[in-house]
DSSP file (Angstrom, degrees, kcal/mol; ACC not computed):
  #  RESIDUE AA STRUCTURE BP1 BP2  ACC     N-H-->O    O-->H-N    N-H-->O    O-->H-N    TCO  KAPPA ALPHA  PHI   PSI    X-CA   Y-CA   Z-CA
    1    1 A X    >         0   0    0      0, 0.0     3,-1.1     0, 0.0     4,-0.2   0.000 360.0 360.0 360.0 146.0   21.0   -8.0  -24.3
    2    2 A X  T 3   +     0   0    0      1,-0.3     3,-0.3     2,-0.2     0, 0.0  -0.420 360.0  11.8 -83.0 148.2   18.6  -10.8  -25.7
    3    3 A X  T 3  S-     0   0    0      1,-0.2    -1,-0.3    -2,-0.1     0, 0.0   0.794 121.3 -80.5  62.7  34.6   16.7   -9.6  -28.6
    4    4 A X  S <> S+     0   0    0     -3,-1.1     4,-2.2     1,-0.1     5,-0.3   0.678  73.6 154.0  61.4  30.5   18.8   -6.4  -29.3
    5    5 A X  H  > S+     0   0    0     -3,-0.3     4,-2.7    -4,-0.2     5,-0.3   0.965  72.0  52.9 -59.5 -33.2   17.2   -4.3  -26.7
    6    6 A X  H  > S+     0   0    0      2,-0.2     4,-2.3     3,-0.1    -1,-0.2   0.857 106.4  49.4 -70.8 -16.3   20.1   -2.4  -26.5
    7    7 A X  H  > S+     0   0    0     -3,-0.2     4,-1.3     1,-0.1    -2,-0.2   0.985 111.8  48.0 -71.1 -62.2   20.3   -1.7  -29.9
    8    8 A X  H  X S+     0   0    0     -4,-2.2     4,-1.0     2,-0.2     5,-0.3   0.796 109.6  54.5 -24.2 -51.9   16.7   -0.6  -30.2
    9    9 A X  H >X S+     0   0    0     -4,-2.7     4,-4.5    -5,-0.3     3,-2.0   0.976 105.1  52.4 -42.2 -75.4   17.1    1.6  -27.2
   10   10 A X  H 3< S+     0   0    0     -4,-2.3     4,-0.4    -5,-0.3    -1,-0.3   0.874 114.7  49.8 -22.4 -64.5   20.1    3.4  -28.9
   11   11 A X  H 3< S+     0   0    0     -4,-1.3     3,-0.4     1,-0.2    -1,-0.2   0.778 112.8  34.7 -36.9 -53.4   17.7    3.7  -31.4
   12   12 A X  H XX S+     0   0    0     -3,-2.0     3,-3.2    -4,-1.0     4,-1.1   0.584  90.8 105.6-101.9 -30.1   14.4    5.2  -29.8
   13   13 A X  H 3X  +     0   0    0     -4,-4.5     4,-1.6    -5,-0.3    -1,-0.2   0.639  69.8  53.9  11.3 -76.2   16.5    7.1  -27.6
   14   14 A X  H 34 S+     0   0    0     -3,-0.4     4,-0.3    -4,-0.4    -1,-0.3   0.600 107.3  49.6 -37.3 -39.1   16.0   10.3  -29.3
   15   15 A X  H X> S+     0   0    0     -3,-3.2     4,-1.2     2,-0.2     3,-1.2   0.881 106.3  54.2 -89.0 -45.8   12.4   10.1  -29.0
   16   16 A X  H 3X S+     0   0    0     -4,-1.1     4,-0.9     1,-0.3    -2,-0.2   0.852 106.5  59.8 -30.4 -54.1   12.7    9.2  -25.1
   17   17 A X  H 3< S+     0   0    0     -4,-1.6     3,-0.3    -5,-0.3    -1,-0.3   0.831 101.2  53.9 -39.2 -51.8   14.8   12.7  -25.2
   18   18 A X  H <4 S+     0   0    0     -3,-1.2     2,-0.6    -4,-0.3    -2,-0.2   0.925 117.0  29.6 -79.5 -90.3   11.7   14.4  -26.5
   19   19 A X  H  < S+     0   0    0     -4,-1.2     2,-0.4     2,-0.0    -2,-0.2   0.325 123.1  26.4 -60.3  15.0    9.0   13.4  -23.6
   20   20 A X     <  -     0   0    0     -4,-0.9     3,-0.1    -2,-0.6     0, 0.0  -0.991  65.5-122.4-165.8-154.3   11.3   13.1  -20.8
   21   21 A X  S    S+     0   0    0     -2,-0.4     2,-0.4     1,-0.3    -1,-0.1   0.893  92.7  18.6 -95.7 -49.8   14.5   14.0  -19.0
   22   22 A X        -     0   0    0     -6,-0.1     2,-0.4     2,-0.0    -1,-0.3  -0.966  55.3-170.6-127.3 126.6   16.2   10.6  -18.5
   23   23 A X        -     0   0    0     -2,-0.4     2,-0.3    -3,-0.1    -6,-0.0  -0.953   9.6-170.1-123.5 129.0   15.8    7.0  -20.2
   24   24 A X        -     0   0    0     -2,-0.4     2,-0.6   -15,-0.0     3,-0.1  -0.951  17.5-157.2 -96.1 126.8   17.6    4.1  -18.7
   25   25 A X        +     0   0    0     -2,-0.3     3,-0.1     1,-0.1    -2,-0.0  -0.962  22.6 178.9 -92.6 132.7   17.7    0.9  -20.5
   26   26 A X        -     0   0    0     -2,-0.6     2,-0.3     2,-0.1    -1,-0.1   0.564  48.7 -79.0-101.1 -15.1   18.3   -1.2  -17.2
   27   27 A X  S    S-     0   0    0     -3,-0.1     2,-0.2   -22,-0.0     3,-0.1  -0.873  76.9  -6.8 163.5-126.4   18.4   -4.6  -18.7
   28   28 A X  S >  S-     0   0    0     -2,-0.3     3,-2.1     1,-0.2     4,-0.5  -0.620  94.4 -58.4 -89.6 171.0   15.7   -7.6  -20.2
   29   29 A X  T 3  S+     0   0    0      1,-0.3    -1,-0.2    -2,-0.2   -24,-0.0   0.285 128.3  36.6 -21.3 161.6   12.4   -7.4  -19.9
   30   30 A X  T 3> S+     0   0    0      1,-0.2     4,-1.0    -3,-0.1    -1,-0.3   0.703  90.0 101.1  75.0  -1.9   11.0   -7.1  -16.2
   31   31 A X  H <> S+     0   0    0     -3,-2.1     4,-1.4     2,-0.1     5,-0.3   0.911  79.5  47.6 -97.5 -47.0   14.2   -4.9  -15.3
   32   32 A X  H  > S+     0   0    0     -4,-0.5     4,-2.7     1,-0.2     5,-0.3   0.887 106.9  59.4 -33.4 -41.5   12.3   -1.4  -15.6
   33   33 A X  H  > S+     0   0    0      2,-0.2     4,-2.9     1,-0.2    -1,-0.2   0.995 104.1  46.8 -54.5 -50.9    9.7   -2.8  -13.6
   34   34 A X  H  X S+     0   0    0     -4,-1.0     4,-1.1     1,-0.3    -2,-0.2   0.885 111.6  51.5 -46.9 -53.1   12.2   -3.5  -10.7
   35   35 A X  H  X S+     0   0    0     -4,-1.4     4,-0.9     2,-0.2    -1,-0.3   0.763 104.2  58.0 -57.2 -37.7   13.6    0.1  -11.0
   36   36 A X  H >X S+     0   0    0     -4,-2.7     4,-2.5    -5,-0.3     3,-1.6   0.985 108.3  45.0 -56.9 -54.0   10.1    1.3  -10.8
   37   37 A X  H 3X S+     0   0    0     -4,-2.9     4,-3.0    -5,-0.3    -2,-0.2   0.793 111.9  54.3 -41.5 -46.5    9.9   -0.7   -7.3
   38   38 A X  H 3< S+     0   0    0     -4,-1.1     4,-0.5     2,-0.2    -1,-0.2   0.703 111.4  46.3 -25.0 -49.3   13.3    0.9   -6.4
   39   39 A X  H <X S+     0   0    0     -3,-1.6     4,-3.4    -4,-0.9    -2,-0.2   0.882 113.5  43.9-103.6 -51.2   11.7    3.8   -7.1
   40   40 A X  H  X S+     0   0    0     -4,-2.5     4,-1.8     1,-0.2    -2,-0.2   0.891 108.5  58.9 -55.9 -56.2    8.4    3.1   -5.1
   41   41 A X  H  X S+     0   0    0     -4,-3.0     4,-1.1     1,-0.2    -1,-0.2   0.740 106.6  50.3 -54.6 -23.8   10.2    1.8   -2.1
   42   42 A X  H >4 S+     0   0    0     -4,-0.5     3,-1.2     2,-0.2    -2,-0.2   0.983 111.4  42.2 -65.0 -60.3   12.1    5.1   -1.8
   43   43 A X  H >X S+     0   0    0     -4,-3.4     3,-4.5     1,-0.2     4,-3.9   0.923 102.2  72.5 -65.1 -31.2    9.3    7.5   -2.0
   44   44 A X  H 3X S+     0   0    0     -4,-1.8     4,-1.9     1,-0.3    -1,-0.2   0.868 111.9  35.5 -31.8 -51.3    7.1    5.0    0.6
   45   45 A X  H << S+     0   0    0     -3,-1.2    -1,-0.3    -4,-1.1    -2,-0.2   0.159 104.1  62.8-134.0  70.5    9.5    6.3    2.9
   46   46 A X  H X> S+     0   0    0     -3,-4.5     4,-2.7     3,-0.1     3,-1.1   0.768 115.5  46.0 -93.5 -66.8   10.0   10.0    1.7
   47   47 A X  H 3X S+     0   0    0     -4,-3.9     4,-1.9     1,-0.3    -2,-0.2   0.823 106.4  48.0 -70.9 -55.1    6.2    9.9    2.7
   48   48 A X  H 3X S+     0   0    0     -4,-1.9     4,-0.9    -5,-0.2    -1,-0.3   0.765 116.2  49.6 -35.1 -37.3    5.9    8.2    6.0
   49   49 A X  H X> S+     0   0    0     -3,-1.1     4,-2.0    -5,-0.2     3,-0.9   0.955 118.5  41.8 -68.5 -49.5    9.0   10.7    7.3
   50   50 A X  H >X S+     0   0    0     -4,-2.7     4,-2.8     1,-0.2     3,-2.2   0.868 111.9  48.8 -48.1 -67.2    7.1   13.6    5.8
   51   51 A X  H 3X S+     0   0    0     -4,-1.9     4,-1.6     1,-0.3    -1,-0.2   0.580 122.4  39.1 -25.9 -48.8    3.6   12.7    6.9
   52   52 A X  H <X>S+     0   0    0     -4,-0.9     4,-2.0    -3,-0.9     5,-0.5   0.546 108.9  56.3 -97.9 -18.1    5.2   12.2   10.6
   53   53 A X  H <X5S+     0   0    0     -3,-2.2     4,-2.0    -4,-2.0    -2,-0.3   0.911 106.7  49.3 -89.6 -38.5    7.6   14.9   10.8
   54   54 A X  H  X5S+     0   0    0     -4,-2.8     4,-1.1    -5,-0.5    -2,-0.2   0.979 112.2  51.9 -61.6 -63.4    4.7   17.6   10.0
   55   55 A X  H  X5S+     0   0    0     -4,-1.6     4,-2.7     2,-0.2     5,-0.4   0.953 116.3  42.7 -27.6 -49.3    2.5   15.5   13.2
   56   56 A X  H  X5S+     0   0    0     -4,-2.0     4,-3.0     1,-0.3     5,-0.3   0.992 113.1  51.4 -78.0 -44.2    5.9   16.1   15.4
   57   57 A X  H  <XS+     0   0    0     -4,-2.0     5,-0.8    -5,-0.5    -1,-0.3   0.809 111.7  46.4 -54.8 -35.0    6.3   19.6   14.2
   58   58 A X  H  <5S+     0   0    0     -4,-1.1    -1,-0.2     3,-0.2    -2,-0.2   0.640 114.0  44.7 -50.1 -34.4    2.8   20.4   15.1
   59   59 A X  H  <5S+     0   0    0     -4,-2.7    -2,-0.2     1,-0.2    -1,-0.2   0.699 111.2  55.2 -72.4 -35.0    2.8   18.7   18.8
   60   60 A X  T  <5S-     0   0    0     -4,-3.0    -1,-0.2    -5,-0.4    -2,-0.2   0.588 118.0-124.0 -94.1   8.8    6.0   20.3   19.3
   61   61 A X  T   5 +     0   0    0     -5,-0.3    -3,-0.2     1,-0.1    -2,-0.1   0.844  60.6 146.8  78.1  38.8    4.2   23.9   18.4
   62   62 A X      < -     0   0    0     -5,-0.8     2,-0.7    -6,-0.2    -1,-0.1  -0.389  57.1-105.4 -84.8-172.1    6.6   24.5   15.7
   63   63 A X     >  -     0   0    0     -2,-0.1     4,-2.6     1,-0.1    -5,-0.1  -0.992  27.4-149.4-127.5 106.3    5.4   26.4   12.4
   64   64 A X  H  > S+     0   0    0     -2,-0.7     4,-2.3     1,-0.2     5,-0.2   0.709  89.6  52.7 -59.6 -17.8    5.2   24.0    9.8
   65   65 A X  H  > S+     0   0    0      2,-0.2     4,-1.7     1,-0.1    -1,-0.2   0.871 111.5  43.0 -88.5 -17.9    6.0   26.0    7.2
   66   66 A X  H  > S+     0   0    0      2,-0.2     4,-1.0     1,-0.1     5,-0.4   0.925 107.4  63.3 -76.4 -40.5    9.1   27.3    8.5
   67   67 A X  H >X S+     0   0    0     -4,-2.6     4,-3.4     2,-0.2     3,-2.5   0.992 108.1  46.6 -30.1 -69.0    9.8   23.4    9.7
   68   68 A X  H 3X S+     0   0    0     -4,-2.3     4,-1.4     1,-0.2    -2,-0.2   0.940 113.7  48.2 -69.1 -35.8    9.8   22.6    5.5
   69   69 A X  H 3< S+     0   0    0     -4,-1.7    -1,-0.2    -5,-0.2    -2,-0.2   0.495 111.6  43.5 -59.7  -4.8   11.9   25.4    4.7
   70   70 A X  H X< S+     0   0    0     -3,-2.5     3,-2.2    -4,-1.0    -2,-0.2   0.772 121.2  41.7-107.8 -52.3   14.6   24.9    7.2
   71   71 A X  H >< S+     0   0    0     -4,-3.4     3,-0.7    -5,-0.4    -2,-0.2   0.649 101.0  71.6 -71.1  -9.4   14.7   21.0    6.5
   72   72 A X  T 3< S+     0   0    0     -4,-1.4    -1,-0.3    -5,-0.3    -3,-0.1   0.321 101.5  44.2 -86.5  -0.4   14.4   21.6    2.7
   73   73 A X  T <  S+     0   0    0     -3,-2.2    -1,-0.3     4,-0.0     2,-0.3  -0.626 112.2  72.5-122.1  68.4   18.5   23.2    2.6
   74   74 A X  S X  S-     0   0    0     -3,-0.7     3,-1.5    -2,-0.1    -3,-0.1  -0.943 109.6 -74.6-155.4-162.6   19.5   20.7    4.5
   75   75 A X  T 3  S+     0   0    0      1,-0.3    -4,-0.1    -2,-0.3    -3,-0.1   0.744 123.2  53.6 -69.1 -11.6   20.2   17.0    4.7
   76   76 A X  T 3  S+     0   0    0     -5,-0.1    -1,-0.3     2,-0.0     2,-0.2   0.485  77.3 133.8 -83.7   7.7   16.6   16.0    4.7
   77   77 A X    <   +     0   0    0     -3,-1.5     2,-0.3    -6,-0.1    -5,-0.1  -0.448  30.5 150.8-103.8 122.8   16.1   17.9    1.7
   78   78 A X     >  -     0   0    0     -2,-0.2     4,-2.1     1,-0.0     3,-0.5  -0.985  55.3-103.7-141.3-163.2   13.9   15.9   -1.0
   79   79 A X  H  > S+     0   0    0     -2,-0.3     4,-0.6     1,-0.3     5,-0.4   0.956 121.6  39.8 -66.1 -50.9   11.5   15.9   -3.8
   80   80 A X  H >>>S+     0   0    0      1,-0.2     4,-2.8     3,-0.2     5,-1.7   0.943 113.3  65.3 -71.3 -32.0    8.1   14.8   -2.0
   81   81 A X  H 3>5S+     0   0    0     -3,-0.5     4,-0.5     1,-0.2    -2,-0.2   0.962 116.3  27.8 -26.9 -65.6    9.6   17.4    1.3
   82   82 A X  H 3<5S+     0   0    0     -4,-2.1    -1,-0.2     1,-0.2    -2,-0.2   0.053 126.3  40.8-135.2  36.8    9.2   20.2   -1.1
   83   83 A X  H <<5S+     0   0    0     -3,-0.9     4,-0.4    -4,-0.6    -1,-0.2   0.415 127.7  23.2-126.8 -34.3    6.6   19.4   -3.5
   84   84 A X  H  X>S+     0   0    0     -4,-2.8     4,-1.9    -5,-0.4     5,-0.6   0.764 109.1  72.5-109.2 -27.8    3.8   17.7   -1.2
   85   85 A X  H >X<S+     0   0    0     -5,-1.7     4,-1.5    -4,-0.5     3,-1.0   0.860 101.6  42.4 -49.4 -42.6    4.7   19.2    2.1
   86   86 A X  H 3>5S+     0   0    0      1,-0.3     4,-1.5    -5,-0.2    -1,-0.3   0.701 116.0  53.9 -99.8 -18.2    3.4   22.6    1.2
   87   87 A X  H 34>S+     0   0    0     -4,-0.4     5,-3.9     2,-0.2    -1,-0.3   0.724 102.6  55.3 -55.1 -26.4    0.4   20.7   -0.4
   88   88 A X  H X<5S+     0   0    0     -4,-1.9     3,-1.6    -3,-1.0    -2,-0.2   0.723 102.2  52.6 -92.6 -67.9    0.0   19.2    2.5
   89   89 A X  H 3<<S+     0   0    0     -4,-1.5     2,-0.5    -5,-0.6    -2,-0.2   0.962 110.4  57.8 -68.5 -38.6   -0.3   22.8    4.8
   90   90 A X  T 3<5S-     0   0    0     -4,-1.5    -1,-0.3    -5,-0.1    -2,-0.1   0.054 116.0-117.5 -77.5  28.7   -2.9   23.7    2.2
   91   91 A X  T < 5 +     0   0    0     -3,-1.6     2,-0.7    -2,-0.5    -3,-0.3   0.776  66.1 148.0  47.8  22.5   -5.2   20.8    2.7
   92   92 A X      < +     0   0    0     -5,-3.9    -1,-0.2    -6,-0.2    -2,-0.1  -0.831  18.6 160.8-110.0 109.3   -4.5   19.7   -1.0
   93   93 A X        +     0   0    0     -2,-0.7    50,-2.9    -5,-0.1    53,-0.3   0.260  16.0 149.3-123.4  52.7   -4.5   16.2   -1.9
   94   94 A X        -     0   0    0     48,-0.1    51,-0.2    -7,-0.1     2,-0.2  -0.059  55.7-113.6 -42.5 135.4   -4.9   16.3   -5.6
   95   95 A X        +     0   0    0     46,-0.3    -1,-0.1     1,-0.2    48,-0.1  -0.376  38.9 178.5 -76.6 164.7   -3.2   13.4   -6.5
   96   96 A X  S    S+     0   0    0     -2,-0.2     2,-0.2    -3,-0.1    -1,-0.2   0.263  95.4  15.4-138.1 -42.1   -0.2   13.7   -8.5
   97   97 A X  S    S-     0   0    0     -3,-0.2    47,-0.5    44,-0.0     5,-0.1  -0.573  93.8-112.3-144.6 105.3   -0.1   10.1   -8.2
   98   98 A X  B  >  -A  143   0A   0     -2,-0.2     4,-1.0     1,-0.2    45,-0.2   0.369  21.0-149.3  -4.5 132.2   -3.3    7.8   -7.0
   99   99 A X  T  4 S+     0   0    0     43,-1.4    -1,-0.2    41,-0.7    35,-0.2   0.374 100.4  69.2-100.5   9.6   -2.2    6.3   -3.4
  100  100 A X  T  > S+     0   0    0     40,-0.9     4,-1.3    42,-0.2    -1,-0.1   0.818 105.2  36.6 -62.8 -51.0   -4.4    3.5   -4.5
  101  101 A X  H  > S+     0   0    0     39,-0.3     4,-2.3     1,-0.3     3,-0.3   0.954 111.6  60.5 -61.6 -52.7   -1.5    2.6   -7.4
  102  102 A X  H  < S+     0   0    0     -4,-1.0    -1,-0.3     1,-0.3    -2,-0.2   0.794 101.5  48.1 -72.4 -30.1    0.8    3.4   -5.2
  103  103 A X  H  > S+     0   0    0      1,-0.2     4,-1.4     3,-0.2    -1,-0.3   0.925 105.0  60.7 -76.0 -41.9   -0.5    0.6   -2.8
  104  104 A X  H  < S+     0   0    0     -4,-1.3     2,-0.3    -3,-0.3    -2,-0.2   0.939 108.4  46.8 -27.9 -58.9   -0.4   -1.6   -5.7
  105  105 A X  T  < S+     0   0    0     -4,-2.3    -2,-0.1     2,-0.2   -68,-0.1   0.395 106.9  51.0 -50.4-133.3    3.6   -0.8   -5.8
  106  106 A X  T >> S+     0   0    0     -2,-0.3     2,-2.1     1,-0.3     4,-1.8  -0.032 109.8  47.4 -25.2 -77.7    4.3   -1.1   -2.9
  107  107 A X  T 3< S+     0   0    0     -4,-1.4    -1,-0.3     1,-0.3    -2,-0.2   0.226 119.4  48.0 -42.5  23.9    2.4   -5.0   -2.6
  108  108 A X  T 3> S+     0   0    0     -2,-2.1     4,-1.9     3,-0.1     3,-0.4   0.530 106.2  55.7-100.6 -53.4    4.3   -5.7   -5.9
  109  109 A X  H <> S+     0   0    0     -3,-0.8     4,-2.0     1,-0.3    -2,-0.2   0.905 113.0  39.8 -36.7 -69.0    7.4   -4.3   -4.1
  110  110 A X  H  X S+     0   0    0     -4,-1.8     4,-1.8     2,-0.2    -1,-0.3   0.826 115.6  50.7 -73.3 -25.3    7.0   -6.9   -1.1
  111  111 A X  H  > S+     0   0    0     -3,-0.4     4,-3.5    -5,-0.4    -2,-0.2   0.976 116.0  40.9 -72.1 -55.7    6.1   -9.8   -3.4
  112  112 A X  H  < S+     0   0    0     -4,-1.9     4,-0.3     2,-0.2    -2,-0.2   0.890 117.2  48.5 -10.0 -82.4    9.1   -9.1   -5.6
  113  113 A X  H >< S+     0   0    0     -4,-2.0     3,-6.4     2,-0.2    -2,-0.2   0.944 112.1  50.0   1.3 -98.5   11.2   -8.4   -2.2
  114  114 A X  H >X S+     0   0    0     -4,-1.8     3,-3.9     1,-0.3     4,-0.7   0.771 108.7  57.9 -41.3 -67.6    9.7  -12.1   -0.7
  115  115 A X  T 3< S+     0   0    0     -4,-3.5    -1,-0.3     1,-0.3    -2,-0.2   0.545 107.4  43.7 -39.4 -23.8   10.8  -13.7   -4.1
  116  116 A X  T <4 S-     0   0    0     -3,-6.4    -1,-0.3    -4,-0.3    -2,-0.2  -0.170 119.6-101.6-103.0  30.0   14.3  -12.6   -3.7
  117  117 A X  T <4 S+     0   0    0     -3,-3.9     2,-0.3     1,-0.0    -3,-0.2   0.908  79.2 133.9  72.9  30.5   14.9  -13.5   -0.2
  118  118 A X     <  -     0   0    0     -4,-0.7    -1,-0.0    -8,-0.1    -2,-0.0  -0.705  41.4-161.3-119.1 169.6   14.5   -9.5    1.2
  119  119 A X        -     0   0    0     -2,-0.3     2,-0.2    -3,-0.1     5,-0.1  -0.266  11.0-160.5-150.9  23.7   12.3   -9.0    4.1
  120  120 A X     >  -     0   0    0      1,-0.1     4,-2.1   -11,-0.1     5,-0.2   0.124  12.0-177.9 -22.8  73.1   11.6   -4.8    3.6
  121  121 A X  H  > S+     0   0    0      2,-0.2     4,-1.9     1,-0.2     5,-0.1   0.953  79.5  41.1 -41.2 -50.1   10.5   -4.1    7.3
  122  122 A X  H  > S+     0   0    0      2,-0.3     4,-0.8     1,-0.3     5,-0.2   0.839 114.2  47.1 -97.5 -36.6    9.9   -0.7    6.5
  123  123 A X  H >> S+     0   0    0      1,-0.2     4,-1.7     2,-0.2     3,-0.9   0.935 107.9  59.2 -56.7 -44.2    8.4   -1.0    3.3
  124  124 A X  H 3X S+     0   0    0     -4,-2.1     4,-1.0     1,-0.3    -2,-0.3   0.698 104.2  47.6 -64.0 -43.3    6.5   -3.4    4.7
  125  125 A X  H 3X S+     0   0    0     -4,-1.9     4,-1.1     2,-0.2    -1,-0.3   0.546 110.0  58.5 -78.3 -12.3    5.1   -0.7    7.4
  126  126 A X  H <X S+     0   0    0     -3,-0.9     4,-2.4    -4,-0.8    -2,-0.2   0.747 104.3  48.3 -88.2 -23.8    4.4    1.6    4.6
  127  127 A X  H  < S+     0   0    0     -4,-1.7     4,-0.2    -5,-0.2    -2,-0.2   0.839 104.4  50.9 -99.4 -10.3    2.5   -0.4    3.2
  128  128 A X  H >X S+     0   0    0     -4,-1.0     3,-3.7     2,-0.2     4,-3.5   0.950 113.3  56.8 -61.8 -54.9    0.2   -1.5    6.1
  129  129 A X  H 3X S+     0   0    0     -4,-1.1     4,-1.1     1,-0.3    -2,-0.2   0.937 107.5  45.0 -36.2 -53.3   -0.1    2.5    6.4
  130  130 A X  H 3X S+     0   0    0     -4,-2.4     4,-0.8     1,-0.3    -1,-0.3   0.561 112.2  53.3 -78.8   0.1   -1.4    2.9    2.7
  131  131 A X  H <>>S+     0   0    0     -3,-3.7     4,-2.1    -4,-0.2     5,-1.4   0.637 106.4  49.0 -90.6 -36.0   -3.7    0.0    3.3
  132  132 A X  I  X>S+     0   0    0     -4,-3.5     4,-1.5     3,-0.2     5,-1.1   0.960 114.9  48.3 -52.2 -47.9   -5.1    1.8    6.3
  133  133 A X  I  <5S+     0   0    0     -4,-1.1     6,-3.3     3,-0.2     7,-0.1   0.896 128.9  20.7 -43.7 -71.0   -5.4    5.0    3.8
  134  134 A X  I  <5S+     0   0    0     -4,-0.8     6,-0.4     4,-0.2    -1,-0.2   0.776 130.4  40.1 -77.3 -29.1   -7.2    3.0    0.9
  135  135 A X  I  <5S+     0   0    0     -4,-2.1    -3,-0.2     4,-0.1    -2,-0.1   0.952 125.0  30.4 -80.2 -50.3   -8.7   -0.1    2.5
  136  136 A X  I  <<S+     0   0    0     -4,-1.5    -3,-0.2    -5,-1.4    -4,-0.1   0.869 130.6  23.1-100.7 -73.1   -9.9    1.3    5.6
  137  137 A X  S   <S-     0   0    0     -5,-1.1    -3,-0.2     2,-0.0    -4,-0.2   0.453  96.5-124.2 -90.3   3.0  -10.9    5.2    5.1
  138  138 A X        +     0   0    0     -6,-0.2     2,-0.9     1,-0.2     3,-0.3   0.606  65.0 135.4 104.1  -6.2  -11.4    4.8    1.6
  139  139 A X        +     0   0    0     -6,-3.3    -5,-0.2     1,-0.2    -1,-0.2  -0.460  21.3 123.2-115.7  56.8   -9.0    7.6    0.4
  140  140 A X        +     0   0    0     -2,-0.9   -40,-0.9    -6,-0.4   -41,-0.7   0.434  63.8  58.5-103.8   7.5   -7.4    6.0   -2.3
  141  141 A X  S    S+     0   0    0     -3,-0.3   -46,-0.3   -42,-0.2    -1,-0.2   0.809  91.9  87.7 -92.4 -13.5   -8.2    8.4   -5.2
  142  142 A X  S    S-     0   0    0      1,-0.2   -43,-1.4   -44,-0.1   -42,-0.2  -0.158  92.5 -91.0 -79.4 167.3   -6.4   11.3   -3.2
  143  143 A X  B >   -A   98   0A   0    -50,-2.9     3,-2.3   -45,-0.2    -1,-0.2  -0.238  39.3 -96.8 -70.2 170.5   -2.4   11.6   -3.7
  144  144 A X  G >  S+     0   0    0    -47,-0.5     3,-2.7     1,-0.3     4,-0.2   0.838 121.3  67.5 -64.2 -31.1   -0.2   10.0   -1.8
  145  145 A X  G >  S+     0   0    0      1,-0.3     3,-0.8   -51,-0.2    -1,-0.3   0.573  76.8  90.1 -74.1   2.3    0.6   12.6    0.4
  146  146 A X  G X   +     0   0    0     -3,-2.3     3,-2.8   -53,-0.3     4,-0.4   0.479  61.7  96.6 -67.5  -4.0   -3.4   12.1    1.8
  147  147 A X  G X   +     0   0    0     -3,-2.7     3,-6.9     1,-0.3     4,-0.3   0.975  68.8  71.1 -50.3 -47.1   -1.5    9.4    4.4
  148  148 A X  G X  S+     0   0    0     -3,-0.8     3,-1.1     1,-0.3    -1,-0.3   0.629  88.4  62.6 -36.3 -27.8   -1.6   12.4    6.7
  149  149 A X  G <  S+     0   0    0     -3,-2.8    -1,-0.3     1,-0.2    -2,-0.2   0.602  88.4  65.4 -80.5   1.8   -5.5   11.8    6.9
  150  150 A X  G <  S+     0   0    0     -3,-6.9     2,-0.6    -4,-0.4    -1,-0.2   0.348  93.3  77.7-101.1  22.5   -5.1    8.7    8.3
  151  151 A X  S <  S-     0   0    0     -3,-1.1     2,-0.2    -4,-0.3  -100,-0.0  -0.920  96.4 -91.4 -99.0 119.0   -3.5   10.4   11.7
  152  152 A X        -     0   0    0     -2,-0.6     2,-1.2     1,-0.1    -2,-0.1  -0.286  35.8-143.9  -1.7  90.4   -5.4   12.0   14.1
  153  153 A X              0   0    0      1,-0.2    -1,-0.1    -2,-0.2    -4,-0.0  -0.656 360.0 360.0-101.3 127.8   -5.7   15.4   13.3
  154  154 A X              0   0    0     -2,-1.2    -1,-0.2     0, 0.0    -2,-0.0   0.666 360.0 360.0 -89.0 360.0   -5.7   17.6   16.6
């Protein structure tokens, strides 16, 4: 690695150990960032399935909370499912992360993306969604999991 980043890492390691669970060195500079993006384009559409899969559960007169419990041991089963969904049924959308940053991602994501020849359709629809969220109604200090307010609620 230029400039011994891997040695450092090796080094500061330990400390990484102390304030969190897992440190990746992923490469030079600017390679964390990418993995952050990685990271952003996933949950973009963690949240758009949630957001839409509570709408369908409601219309089809299901019981949302039994909905997240059934799909939460199963193959749908992830982290924003069964931390914001039940935030979600409570009307709570302290952020846990700003959906204003998170619209940030996500346009860094696609700019990124466009530089390396990717087209991200779907990213690309998440992020018109989170513009609707932040630009449009205004609700970009709530968490991410506030898209829902930019549905119809019936």
């Amino acid at each position: 690695m230029v400039g011994g980043a891997a040695e450092t890492f090796q080094q500061i390691e330990p400390l990484f150990a102390q304030i969190g669970q897992q440190a990746t060195l992923f490469g030079p500079a600017g390679s964390g960032q990418h993995a952050k993006m990685a990271n952003q384009i996933m949950i973009a559409g963690t949240m758009t399935g949630l957001t839409e899969t509570l709408l369908y559960a409601k219309a089809a007169g299901l019981d949302p909370e039994k909905v997240l419990s059934t799909l939460s041991s199963g193959g749908a089963q992830n982290w924003s499912l069964s931390n914001y969904g039940p935030r979600i049924l409570k009307d709570d959308y302290t952020p846990g992360f700003f959906a204003r940053h998170f619209l940030k991602d996500l346009r860094i994501a696609l700019k990124e993306a466009n530089n390396m020849g990717l087209d991200l359709k779907a990213t690309a629809q998440a992020t018109r969604l989170y513009e609707v969220m932040v630009d449009v109604y205004g609700l970009g200090d709530q968490g991410t999991q506030g898209l829902i307010n930019t549905y119809p609620h019936q």
